[in-house]
MIPAPA-746059 format. One line per field, with one value per residue: x, y, z of N, C-alpha, C in turn; residue number from 1; residue in three letters. Coordinates in steps of 0.1 Angstrom, whole numbers. Layout:
<pts>
nu: (X, ...)
nv: (Y, ...)
nw: (Z, ...)
cau: (X, ...)
cav: (Y, ...)
caw: (Z, ...)
cu: (X, ...)
cv: (Y, ...)
cw: (Z, ...)
num: (NUM, ...)
residu: (ALA, ...)
</pts>
This chain:
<pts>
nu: (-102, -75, -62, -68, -50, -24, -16, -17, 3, 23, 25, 35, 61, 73, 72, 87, 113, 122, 126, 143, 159, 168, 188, 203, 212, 229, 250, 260, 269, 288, 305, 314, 330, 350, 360, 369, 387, 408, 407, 422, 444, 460, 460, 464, 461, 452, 423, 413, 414, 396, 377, 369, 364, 339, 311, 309, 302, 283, 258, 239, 224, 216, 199, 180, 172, 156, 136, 123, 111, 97, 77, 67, 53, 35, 20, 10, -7, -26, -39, -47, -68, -82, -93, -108, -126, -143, -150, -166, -184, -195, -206, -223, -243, -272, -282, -267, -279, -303, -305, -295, -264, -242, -231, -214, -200, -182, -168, -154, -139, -121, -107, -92, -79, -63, -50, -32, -25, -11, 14, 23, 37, 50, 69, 77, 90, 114, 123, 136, 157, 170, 190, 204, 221, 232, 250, 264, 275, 291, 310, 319, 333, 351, 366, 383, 395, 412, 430, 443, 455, 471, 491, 503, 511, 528, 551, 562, 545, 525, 513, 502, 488, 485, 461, 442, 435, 429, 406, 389, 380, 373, 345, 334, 327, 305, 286, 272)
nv: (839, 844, 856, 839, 818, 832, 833, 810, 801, 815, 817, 784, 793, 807, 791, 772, 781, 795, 774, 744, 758, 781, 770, 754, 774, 789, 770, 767, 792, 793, 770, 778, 798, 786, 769, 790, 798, 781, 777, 796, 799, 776, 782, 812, 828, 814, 813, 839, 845, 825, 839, 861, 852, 837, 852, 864, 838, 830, 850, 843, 825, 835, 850, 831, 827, 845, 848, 825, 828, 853, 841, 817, 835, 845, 825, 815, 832, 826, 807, 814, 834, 815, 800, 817, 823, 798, 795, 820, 810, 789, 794, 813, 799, 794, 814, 815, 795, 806, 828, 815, 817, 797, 788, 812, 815, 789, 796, 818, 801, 783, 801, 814, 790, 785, 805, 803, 776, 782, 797, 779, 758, 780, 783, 753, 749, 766, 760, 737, 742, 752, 732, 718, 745, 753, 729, 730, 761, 752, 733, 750, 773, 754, 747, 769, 771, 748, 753, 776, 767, 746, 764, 772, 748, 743, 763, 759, 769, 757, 721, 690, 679, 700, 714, 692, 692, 717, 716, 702, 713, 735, 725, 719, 738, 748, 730, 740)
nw: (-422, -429, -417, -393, -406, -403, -378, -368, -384, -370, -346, -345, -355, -341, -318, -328, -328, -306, -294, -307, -324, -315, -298, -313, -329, -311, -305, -334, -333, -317, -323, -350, -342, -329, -352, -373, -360, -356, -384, -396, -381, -394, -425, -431, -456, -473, -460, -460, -488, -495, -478, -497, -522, -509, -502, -529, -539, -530, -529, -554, -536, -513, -528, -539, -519, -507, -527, -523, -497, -498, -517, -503, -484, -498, -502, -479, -477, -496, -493, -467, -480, -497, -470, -459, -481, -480, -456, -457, -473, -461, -440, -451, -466, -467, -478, -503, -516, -516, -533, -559, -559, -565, -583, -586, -560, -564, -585, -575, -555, -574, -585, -566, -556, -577, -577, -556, -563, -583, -568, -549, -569, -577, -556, -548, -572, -568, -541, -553, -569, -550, -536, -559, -567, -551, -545, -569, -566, -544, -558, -577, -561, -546, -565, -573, -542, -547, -569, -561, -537, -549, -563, -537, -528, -543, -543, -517, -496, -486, -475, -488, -464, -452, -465, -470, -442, -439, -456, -443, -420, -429, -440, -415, -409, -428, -415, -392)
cau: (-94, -62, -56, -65, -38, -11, -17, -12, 18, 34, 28, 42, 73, 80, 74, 104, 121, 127, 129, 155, 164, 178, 197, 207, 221, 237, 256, 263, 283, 304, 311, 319, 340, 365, 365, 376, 404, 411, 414, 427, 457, 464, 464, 456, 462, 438, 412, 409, 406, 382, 364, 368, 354, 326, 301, 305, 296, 269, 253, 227, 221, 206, 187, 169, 159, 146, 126, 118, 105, 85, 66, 63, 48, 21, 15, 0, -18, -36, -40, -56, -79, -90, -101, -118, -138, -146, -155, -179, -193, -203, -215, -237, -245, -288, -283, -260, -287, -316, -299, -288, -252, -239, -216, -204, -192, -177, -158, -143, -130, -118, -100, -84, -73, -55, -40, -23, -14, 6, 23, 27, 44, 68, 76, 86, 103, 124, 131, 140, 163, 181, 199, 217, 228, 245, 261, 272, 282, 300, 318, 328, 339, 363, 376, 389, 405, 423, 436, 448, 465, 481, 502, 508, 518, 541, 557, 564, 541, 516, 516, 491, 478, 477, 450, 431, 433, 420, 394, 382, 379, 360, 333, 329, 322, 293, 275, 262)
cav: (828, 850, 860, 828, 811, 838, 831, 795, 800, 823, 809, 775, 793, 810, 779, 768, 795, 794, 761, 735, 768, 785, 763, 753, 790, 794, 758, 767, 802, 787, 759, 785, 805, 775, 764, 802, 802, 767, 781, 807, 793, 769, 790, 826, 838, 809, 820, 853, 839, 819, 850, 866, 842, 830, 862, 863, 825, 831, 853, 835, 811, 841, 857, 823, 823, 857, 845, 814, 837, 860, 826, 811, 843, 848, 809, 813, 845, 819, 798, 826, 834, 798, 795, 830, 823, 789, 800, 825, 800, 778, 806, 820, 786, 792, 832, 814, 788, 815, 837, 808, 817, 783, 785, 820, 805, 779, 804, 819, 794, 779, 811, 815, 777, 785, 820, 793, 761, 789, 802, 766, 759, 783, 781, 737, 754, 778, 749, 722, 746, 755, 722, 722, 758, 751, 722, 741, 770, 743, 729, 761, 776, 742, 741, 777, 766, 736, 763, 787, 753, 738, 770, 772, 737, 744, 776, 752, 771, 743, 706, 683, 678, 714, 717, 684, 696, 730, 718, 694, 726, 743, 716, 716, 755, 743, 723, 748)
caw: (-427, -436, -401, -386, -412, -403, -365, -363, -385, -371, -334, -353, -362, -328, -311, -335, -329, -293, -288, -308, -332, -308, -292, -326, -331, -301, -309, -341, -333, -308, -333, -361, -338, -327, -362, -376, -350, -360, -399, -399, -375, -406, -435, -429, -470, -484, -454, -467, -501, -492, -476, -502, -530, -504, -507, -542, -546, -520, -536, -562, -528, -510, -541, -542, -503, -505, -536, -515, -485, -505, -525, -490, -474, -505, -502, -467, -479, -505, -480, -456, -487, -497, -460, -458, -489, -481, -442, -461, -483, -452, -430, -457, -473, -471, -487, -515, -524, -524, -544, -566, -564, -563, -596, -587, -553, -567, -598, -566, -549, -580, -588, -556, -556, -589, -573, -548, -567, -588, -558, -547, -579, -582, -541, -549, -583, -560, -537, -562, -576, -541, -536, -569, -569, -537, -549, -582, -564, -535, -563, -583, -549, -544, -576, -568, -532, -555, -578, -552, -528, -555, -561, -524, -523, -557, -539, -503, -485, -480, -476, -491, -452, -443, -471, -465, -427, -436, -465, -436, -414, -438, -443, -405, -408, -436, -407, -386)
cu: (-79, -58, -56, -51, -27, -6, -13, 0, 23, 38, 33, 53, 79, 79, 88, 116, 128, 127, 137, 164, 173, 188, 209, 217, 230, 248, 265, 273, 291, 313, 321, 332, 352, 369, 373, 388, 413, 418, 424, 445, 460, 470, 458, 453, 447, 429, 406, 407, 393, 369, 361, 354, 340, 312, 299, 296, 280, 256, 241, 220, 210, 198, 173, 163, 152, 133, 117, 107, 91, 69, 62, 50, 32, 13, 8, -10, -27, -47, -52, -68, -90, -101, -112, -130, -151, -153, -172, -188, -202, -210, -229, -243, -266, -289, -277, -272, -301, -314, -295, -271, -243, -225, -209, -195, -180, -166, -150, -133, -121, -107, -89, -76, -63, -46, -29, -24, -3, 16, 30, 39, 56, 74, 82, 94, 118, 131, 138, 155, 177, 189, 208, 226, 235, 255, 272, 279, 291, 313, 327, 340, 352, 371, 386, 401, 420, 431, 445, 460, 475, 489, 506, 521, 532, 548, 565, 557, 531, 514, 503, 479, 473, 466, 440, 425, 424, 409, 381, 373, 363, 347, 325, 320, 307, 282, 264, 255)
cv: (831, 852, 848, 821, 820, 832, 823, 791, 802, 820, 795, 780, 797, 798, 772, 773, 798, 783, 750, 749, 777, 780, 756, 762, 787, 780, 761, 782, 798, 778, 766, 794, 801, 773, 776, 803, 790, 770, 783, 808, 783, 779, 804, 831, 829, 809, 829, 851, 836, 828, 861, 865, 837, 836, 862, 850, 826, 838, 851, 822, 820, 849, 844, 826, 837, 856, 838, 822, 841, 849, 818, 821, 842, 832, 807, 824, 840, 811, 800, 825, 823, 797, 806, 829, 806, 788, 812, 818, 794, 783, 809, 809, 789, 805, 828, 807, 800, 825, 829, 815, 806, 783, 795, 817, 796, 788, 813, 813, 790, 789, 813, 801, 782, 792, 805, 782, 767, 792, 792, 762, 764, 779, 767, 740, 760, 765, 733, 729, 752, 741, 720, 735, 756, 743, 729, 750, 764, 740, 741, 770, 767, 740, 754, 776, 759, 742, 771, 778, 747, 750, 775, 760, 738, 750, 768, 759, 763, 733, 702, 683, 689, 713, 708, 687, 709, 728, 709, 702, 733, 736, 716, 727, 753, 736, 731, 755)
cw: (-428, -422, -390, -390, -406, -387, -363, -369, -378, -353, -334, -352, -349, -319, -311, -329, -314, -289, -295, -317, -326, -304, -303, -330, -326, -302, -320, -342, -324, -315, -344, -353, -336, -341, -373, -369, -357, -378, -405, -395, -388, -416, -435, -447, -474, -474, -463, -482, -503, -490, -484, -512, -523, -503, -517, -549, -539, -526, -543, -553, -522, -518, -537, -529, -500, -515, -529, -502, -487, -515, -515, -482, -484, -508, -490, -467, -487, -498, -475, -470, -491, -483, -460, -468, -486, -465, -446, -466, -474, -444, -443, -467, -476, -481, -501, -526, -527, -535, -559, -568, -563, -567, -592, -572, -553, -576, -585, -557, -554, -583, -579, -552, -565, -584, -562, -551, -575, -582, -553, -557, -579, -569, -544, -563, -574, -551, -541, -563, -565, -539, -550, -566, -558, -541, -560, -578, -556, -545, -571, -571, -545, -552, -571, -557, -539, -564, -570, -543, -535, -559, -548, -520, -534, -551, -528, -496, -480, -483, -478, -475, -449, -454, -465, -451, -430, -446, -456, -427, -419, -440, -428, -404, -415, -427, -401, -394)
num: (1, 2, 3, 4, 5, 6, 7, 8, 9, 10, 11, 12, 13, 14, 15, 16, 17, 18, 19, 20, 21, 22, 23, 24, 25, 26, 27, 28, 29, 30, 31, 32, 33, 34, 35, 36, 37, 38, 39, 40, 41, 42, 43, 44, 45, 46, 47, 48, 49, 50, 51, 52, 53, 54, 55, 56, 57, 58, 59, 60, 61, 62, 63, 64, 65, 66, 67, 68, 69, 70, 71, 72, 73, 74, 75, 76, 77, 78, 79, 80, 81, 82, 83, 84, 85, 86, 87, 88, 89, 90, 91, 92, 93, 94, 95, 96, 97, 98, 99, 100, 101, 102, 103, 104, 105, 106, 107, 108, 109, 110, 111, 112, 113, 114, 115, 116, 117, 118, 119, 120, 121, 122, 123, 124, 125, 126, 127, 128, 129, 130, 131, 132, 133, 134, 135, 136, 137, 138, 139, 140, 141, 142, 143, 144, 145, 146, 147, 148, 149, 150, 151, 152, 153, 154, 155, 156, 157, 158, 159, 160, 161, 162, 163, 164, 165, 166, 167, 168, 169, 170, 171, 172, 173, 174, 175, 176)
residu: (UNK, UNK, UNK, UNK, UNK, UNK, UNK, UNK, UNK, UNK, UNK, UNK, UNK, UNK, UNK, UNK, UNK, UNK, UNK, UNK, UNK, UNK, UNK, UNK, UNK, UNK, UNK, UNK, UNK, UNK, UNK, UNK, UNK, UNK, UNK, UNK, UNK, UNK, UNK, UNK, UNK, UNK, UNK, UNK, UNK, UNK, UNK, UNK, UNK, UNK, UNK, UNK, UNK, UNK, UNK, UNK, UNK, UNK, UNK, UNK, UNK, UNK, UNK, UNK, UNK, UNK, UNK, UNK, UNK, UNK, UNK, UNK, UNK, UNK, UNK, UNK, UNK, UNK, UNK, UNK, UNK, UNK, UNK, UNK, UNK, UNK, UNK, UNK, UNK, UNK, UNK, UNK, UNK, UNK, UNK, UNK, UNK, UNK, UNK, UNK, UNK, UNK, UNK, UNK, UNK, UNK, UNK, UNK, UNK, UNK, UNK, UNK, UNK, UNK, UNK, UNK, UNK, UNK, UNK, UNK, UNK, UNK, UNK, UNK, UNK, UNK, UNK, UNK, UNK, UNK, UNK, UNK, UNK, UNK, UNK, UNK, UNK, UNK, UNK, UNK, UNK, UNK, UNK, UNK, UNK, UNK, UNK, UNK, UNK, UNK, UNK, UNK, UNK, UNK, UNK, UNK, UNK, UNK, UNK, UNK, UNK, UNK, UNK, UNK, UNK, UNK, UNK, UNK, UNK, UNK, UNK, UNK, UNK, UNK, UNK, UNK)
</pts>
């Protein structure tokens, strides 16, 4: 059951994976590349700001998706077990009834359902909790730019449009 479940994932994910995902990638670094040149030619100081502040804010984004990974991976390993016990159950279904193991049957599946509605759980916790923190960290991240532009723009080194122009920039960079 556990090896069947990994298998049809994992030929699922490569399927993905070479076929709109890629093309996806390869889309999205040429995109990122024009739009870095595009930046950087604007405002090189509040770039480097930006790349500065943009790891640090990042940060608590990839913590969650390595959580997310790990709660996903042991969610198809519940998965895998569920089927494995429930594939034995059905295979040995006349040896369960003569033995009367009915209930202990049942106290394992039951067991192993629980082991994966918890893993379930936290994995739709983990991913509830990634769309705010982006935003949160999006917005902490912006307020920063607007901090940093508005003594640019105070000094004369930059005009209301060069910002809007390069915060527009920046959001394109967010697509890919």
């Amino acid at each position: 059951g556990d090896l069947m479940s990994r298998m049809l994932s994992d030929v699922e994910m490569i399927q993905s994976a070479f076929g709109t995902k890629l093309t996806d990638f390869l889309q999205g670094i040429l995109s990122m590349t024009f739009v870095l040149v595009f930046v950087f030619s604007l405002n090189a100081r509040l770039t480097f700001a930006v790349f500065v502040v943009a790891p640090i804010v990042l940060l608590p984004i990839v913590d969650n998706a390595r959580r997310l990974y790990r709660t996903s991976t042991s969610s198809r390993e519940r998965i895998g077990e569920m089927g494995s016990i429930l594939g034995e159950t059905l295979h040995g279904q006349r040896i369960i009834k003569t033995y009367a193991m009915e209930d202990f049957e049942a106290s394992r599946f039951r067991i192993a359902n629980e082991r994966y509605f918890r893993v379930s759980r936290r994995t739709v916790g983990l991913q509830a909790l990634n769309s705010p923190l982006m935003e949160v960290l999006a917005g902490v991240g912006l307020a920063a730019v607007f901090v940093y532009a508005a003594g640019q723009i105070a000094q004369g080194a930059m005009t209301v449009g060069g910002l809007i122009a390069f915060l527009a920039a920046v959001m394109m960079m967010y697509k890919p």
